[in-house]
C-alpha positions in Angstrom: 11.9 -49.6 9.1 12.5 -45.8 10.0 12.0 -46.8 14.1 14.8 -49.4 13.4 17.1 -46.9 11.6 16.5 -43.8 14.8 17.0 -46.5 16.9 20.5 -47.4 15.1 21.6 -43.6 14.6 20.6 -42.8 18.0 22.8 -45.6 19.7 25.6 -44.8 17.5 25.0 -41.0 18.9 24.4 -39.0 15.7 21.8 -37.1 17.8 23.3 -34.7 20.4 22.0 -32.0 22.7 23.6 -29.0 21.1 23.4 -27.3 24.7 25.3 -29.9 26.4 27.5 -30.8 23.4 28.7 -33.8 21.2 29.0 -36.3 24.3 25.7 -35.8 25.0 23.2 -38.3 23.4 19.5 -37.1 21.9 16.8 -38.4 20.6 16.4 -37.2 17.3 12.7 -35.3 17.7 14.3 -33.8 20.7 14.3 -30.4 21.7 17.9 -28.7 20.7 19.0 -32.0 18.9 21.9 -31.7 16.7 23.4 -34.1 13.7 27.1 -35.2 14.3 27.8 -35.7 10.6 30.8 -37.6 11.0 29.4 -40.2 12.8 26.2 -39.7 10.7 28.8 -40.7 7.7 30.7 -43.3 9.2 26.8 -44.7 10.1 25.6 -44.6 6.6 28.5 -46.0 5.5 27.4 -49.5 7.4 23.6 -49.0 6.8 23.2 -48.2 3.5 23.5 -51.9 1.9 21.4 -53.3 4.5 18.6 -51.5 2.9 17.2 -52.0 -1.0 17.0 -48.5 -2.3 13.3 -48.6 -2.4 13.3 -49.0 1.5 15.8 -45.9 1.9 13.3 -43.7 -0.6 10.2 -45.2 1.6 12.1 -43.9 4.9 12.4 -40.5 3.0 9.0 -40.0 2.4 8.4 -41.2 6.3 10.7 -38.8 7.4 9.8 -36.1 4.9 5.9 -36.1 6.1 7.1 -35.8 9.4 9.7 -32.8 8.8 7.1 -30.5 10.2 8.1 -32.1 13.9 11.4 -32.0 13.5 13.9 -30.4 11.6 16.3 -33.2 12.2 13.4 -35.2 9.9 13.7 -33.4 6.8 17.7 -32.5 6.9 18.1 -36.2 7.1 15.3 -36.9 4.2 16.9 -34.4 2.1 20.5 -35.8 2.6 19.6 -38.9 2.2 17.1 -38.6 -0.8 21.0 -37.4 -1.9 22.6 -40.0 -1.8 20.3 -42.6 -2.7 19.6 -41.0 -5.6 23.3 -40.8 -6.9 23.6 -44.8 -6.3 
């Protein structure tokens, strides 16, 4: 699941180079990778039903152990640990 959902926030370009600026798409586990949170809102907003909340907790954990790589992991574990858990 977690490839599915970088996959889906990177094509919606969530992930920026925060040299080049906002137009520029990342990958998330990318050196200088930033979070647009806007569009990081607007994604969640379509993704979060298509997922039990078991499946968003699981991806948490995933991205949690893996925090250590990238920052990007554990801001987006933590914020959405958030909001999954007020559901």
């Amino acid at each position: 699941m977690q490839d599915e959902i970088e996959d889906i926030l990177q094509e919606k370009g969530i992930f920026y180079n925060g040299l080049r600026g906002e137009d520029s798409k990342a990958h998330m586990d990318s050196y200088m990778t930033c979070i647009n949170w806007t569009l990081f809102e607007q994604a969640w907003l379509e993704l979060v039903d298509k997922y039990t909340k078991a499946q968003w907790l699981g991806l948490v954990k995933y991205w949690e152990a893996h925090a250590y790589c990238s920052p990007n992991c554990g801001i987006l574990a933590a914020t959405i640990k958030r909001k999954i858990e007020s559901l």
